[in-house]
KEGUGU-850198 format. One record per residue (C-alpha): residue in one letter; x, y, z. Coordinates in steps of 0.1 Angstrom, whole numbers. Layout:
{'A' {X Y Z}}
...
This chain:
{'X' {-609 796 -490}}
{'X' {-589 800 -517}}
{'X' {-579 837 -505}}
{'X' {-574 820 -469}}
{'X' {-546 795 -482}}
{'X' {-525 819 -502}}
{'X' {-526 844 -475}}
{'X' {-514 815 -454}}
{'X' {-482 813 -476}}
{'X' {-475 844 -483}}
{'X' {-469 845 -446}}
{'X' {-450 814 -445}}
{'X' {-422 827 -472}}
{'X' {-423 863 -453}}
{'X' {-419 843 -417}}
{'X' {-387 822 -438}}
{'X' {-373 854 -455}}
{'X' {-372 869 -420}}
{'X' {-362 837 -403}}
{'X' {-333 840 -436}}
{'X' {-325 881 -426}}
{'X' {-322 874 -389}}
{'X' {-296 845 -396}}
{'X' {-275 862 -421}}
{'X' {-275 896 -399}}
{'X' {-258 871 -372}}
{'X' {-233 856 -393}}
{'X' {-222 892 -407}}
{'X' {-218 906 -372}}
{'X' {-192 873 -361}}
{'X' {-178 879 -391}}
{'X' {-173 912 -382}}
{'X' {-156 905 -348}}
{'X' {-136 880 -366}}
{'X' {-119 900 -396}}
{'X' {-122 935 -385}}
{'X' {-139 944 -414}}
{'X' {-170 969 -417}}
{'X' {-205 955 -419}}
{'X' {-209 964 -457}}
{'X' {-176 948 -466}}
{'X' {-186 913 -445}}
{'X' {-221 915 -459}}
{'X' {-208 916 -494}}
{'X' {-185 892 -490}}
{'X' {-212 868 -471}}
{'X' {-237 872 -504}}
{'X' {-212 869 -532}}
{'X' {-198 836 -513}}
{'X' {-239 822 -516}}
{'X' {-245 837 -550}}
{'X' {-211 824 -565}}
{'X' {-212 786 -543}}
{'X' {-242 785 -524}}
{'X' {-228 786 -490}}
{'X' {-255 796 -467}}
{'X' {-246 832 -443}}
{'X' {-243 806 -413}}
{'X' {-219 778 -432}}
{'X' {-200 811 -442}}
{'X' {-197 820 -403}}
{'X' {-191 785 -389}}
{'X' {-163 772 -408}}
{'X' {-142 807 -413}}
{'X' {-145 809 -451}}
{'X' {-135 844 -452}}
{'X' {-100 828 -445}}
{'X' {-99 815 -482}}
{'X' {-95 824 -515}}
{'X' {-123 825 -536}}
{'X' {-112 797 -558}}
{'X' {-107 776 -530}}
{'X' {-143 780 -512}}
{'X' {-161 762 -533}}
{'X' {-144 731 -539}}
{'X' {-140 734 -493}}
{'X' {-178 735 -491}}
{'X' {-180 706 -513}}
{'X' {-160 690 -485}}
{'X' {-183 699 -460}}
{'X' {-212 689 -478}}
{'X' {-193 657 -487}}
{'X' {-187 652 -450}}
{'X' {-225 657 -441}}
{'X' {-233 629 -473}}
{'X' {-212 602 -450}}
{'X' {-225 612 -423}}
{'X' {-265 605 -433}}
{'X' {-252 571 -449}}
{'X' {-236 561 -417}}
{'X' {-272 571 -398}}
{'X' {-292 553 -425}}
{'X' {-265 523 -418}}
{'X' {-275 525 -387}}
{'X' {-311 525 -388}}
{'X' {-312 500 -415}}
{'X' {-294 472 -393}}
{'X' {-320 480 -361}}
{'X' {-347 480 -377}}
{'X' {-336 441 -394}}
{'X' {-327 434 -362}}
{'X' {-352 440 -340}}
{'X' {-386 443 -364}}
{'X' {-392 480 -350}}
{'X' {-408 505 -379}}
{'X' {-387 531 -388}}
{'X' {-405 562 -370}}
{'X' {-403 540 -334}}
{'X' {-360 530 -348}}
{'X' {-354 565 -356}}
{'X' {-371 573 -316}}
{'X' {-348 551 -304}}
{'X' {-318 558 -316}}
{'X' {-324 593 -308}}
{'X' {-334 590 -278}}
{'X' {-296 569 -266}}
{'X' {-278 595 -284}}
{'X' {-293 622 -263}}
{'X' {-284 602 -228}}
{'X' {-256 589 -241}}
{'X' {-240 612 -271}}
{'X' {-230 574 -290}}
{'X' {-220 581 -326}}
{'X' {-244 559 -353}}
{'X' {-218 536 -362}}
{'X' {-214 526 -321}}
{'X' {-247 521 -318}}
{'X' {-250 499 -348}}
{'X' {-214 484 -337}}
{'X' {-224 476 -303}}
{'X' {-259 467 -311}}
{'X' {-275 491 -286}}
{'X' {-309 481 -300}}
{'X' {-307 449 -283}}
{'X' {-296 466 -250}}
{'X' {-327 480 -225}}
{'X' {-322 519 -229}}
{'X' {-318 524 -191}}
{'X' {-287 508 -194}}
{'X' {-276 528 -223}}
{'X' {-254 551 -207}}
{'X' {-235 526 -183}}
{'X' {-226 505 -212}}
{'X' {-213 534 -236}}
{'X' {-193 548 -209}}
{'X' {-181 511 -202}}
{'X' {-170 511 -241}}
{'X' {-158 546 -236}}
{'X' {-134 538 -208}}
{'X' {-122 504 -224}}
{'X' {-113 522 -254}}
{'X' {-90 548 -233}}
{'X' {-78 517 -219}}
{'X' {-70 499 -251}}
{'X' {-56 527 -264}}
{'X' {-31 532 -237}}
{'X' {-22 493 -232}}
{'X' {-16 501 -269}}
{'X' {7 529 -270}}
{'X' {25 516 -243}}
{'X' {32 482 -260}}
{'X' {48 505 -287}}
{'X' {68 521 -264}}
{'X' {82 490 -250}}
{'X' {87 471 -282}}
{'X' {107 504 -299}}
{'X' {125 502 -259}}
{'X' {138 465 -267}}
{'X' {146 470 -304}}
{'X' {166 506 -300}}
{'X' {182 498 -262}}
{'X' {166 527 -249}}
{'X' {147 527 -219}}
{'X' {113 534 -222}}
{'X' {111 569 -207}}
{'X' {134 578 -238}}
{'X' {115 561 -257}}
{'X' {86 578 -254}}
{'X' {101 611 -256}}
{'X' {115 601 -291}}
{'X' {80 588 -303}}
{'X' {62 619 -288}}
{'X' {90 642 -306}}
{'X' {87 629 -341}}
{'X' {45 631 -334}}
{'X' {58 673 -329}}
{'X' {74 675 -361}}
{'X' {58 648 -385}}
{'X' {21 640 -370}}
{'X' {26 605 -374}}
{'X' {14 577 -354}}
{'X' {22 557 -327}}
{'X' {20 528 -346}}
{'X' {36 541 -380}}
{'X' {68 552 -355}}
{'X' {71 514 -351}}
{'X' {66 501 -381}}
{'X' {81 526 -407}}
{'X' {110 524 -384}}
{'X' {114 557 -376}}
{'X' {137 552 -350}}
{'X' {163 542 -379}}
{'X' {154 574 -395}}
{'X' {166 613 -397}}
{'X' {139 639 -387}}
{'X' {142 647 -422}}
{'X' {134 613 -436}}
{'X' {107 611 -407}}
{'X' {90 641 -426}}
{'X' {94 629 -457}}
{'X' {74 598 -451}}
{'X' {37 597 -463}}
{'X' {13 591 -435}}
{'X' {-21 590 -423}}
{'X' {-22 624 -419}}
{'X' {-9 631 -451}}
{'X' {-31 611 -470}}
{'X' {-68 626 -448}}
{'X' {-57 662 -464}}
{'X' {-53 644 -496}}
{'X' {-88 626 -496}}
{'X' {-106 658 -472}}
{'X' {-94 678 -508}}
{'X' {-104 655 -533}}
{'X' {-134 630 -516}}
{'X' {-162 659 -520}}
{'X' {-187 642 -543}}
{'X' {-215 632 -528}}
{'X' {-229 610 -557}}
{'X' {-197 589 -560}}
{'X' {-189 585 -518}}
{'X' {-224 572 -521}}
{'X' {-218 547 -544}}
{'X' {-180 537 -533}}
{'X' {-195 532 -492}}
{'X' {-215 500 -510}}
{'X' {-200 472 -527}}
{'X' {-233 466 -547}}
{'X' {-234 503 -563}}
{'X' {-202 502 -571}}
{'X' {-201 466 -587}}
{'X' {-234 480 -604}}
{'X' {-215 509 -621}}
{'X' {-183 493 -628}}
{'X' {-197 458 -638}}
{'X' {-179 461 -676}}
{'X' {-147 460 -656}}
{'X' {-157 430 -632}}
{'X' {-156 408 -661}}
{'X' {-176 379 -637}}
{'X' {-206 371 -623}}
{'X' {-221 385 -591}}
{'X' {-251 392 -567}}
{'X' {-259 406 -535}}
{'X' {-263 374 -514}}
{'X' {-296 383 -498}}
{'X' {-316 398 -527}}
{'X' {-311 365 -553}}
{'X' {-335 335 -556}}
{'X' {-320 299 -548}}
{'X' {-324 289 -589}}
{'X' {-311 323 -603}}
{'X' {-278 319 -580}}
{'X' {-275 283 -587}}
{'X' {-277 291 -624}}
{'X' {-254 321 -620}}
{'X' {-228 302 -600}}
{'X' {-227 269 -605}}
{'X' {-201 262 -632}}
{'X' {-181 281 -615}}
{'X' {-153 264 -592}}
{'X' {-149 288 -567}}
{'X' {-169 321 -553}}
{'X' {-159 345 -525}}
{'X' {-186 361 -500}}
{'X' {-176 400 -493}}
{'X' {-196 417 -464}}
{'X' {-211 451 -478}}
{'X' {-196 471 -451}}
{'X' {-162 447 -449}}
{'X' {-129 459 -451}}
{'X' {-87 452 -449}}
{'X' {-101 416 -463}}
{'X' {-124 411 -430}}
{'X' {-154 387 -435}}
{'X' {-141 377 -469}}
{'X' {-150 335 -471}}
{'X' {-143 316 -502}}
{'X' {-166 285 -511}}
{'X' {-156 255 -534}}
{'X' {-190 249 -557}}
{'X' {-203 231 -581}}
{'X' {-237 219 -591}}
{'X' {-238 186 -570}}
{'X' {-234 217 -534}}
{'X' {-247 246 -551}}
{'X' {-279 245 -529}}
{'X' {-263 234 -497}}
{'X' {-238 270 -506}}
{'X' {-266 290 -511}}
{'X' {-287 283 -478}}
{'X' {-253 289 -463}}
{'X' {-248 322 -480}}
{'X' {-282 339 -478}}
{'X' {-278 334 -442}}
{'X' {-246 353 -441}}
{'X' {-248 392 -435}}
{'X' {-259 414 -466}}
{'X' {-227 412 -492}}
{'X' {-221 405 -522}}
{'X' {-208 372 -537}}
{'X' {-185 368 -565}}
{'X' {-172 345 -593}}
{'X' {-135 336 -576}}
{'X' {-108 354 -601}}
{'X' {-86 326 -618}}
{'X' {-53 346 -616}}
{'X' {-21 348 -643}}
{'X' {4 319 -640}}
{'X' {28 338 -635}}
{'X' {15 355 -603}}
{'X' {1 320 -593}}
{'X' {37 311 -596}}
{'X' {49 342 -574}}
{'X' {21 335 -544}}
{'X' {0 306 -551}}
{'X' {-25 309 -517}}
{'X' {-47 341 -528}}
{'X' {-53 363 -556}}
{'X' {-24 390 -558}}
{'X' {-40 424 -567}}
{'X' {-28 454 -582}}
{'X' {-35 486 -563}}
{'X' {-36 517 -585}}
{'X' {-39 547 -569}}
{'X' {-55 576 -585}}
{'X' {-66 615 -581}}
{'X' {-96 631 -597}}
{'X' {-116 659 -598}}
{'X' {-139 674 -625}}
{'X' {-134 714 -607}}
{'X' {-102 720 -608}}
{'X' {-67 705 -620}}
{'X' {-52 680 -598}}
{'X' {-19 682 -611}}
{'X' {3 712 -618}}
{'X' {1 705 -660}}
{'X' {-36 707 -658}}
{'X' {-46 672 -654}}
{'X' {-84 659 -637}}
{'X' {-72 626 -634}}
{'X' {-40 616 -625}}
{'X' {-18 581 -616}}
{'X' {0 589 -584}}
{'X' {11 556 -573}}
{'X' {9 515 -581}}
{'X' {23 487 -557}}
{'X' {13 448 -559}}
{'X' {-3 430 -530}}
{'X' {12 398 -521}}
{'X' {-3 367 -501}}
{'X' {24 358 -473}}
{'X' {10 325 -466}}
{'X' {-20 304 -471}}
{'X' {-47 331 -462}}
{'X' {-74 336 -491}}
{'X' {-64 373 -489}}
{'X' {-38 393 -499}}
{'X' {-46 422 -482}}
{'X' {-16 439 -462}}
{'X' {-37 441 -430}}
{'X' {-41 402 -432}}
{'X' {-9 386 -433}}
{'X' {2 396 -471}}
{'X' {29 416 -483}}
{'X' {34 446 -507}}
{'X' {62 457 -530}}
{'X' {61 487 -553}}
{'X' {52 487 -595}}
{'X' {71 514 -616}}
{'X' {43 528 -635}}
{'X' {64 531 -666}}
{'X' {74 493 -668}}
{'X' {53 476 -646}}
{'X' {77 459 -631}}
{'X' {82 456 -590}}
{'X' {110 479 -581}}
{'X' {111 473 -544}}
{'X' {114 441 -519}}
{'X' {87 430 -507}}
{'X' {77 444 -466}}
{'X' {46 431 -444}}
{'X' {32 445 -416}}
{'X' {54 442 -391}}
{'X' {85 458 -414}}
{'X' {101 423 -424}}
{'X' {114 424 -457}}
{'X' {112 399 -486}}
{'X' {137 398 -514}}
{'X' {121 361 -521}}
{'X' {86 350 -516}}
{'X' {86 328 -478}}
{'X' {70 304 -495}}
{'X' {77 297 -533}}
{'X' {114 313 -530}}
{'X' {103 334 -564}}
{'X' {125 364 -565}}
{'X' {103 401 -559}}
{'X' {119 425 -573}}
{'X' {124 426 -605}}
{'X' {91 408 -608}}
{'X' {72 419 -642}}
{'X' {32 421 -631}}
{'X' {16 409 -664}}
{'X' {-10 433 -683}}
{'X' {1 461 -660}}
{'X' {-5 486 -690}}
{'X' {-36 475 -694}}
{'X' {-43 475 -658}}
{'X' {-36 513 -659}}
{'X' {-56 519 -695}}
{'X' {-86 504 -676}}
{'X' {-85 524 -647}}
{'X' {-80 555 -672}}
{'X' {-115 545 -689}}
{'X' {-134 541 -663}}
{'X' {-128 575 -654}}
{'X' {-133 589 -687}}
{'X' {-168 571 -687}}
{'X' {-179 580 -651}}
{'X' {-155 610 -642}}
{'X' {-155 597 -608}}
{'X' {-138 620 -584}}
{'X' {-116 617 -554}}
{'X' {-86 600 -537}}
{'X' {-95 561 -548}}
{'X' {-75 530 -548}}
{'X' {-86 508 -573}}
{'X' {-79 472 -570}}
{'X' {-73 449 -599}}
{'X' {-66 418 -608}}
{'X' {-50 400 -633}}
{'X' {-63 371 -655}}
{'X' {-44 351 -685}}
{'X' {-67 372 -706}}
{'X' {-60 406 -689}}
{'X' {-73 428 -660}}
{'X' {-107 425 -640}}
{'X' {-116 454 -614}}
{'X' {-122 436 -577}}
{'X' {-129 467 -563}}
{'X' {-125 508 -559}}
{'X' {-121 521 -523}}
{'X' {-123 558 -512}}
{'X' {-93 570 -489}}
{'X' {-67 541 -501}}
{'X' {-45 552 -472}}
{'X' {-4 561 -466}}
{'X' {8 526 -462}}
{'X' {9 505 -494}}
{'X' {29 534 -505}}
{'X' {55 540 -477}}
{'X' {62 503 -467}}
{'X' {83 490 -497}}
{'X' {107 518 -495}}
{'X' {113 520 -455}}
{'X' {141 494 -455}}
{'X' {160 517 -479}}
{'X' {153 548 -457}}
{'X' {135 566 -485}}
{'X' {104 587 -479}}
{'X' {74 589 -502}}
{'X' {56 619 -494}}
{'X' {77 638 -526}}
{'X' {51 620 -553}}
{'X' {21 632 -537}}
{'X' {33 662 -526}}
{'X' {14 677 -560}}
{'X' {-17 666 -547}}
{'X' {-13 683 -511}}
């Protein structure tokens, strides 16, 4: 018997090498086709790239690493791994919520899912979004291709509200336009949207290019947002409080996994605490409660009820930005680049400071997010001091706060050293990697972390500086 079982894998790891040989002996003969070069030369090339990164023959093939350096394809197949890491937390997202939803087991969930994206080809995050577990699966593919349609048609109701609204502000007529919109897209890749609101039509094509955009900032974090342990942790707000929790400075829990006395306990001196979905973002879902020990029952049957988040301790903000914008806590967003294989800057730096600008309520919203009705003005890094007006949104600019008249620029954001010291340490303590915004708040005794988000984005750096025609993309030009 025993004779029988290791004959059984001996054939097994000859059956894998040969699967292994037959793979690799495609991969070199693409390559071939590809590069022009002789089957020793692409076979060599093939096993140094898997001996010196790992890259399987067929990774090697796919995604054309013969077209980069050598010091370059390991830190691209993190990427590629990194991408597949997102990817399986998105599915596990997505199975997760169906299974809560419905009661299903995970083997008839996963069957399920699989099964709609074979009719249908949905993406996970649809069929979560959508909530296609609920839907009968005959009827799958009518609804996606419903969503798919509306989307087109959104999309285009979209782009052509742009057009009209650039149309009425330049005097053009909206045939020109378009061609103006669709000729910057040529030489800049920006957006519809960031035509419009980085005024581009005020703007030379050189300026235009000179702006940092979307597609700026995607190489930026497709370079740097290759670690798999850390865009684990960053996707969930409970990880990341877990691992940063020194910085948070405040009590917290995840609103479905605490008991009725340990939250009471935990929360009730406090005045105020804020509910944060685990998947929100831009300041969506984010409800504040006023508590205290006579309601702290009453807030908790409310909470637990809420989708899976976390709830925190509200942060009791500095005077002096109370003063600026009483409504919602103004946070700093720091902006940093990291990465523990290779130098991110040209002096030989792993972590570097590219960028700090100040979030402003605009109103009475809870949030100062700059998706959500707040404004944002830039921070020298050397003074900590805003050095800009303040813009919103929609490109209106703020040399006074609409509401308490406070004067921006010039505006000194307290503990802003600090604020930068403590983003320093937390990197030398975790050596986190990637493209990450950090955002921080400030207390009379100093800074607390609120949170850390992967791919921070173009805008909070390019808005403050559009009404003074001056493009951005120069700072972080180190990085691209």
């Amino acid at each position: 018997m025993f004779n029988f079982f290791n004959k059984r894998k001996k054939n097994s790891e000859k059956n894998k090498k040969s699967r292994e040989a037959i793979l690799k002996e495609k991969a070199v003969i693409s390559v071939m086709k590809k590069t022009g070069w002789d089957y020793d030369y692409a076979s060599k090339k093939i096993t140094e790239a898997g001996e010196r990164v790992g890259i399987s023959p067929a990774t090697y093939d796919k995604n054309d690493f013969f077209r980069f350096p050598e010091a370059e394809q390991e830190l691209r197949y993190r990427g590629i791994i990194a991408r597949k890491e997102r990817k399986r937390l998105t599915k596990e997202k997505t199975i997760e919520s169906a299974m809560q939803k419905t009661g299903w087991d995970r083997e008839h969930t996963v069957e399920q899912i699989n099964e709609t994206r074979k009719i249908t080809g949905i993406t996970y995050r649809d069929y979560e979004k959508y909530n296609f577990c609920m839907i009968p699966v005959e009827d799958h593919k009518q609804r996606y291709d419903e969503i798919l349609m509306d989307r087109k048609r959104e999309k285009k109701e979209s782009r052509q509200k742009i057009i009209s609204e650039v149309a009425k502000i330049t005097g053009w007529s909206e045939e020109t336009a378009k061609e103006k919109i669709e000729l910057a897209r040529a030489h800049t890749g920006c957006a519809y949207k960031e035509y419009l609101i980085y005024k581009f039509y005020d703007l030379d094509e050189d300026v235009q290019k000179d702006v940092f955009k979307i597609c700026d900032s995607k190489k930026i974090a497709e370079k740097y947002d290759v670690n798999n342990r850390f865009i684990t942790m960053l996707c969930n707000k409970e990880l990341t409080n877990s691992c940063f929790s020194k910085y948070m400075k405040r009590p917290w829990c995840v609103n479905t996994k605490i008991p009725m006395d340990t939250f009471i306990e935990l929360f009730s001196n406090s005045v105020r605490i804020i509910y944060k979905p685990l998947d929100g973002n831009r300041g969506r879902g984010v409800e504040a409660f006023d508590i205290s020990e006579e309601n702290a029952q009453e807030v908790y049957e409310m909470i637990s009820g809420f989708p899976e988040g976390v709830v925190e301790q509200y942060v009791d903000q500095h005077h002096e930005l109370s003063d600026l914008a009483p409504s919602s806590v103004n946070t700093i967003r720091i902006v940093s680049v990291s990465s523990e294989t290779q130098p991110v800057t040209n002096d030989g730096k792993h972590m570097d400071i590219a960028y700090a600008a100040l979030r402003i309520g605009g109103g009475e919203s809870i949030v100062d997010n700059f998706h959500s009705g707040g404004m944002v003005a830039a921070i020298d890094l050397e003074t900590g001091k805003l050095v800009t007006d303040a813009a919103d949104m929609q490109g209106n600019v703020f040399s006074r706060h609409p509401v308490t008249g406070k004067t921006i620029k010039g505006f000194s954001v307290p503990f802003f050293s600090e604020a930068v010291d403590m983003v320093k340490q937390a990197y030398e303590e975790s050596h986190i990697e990637g493209y990450l915004g950090w955002d921080i708040a400030i207390t009379e005794n100093g800074p607390v972390l609120i949170e850390i988000n992967l791919r921070p984005g173009a805008v909070l750096l390019s808005m403050p500086y559009i009404s003074e025609k001056i493009g951005m993309k120069k700072i972080m030009e180190k990085y691209l």
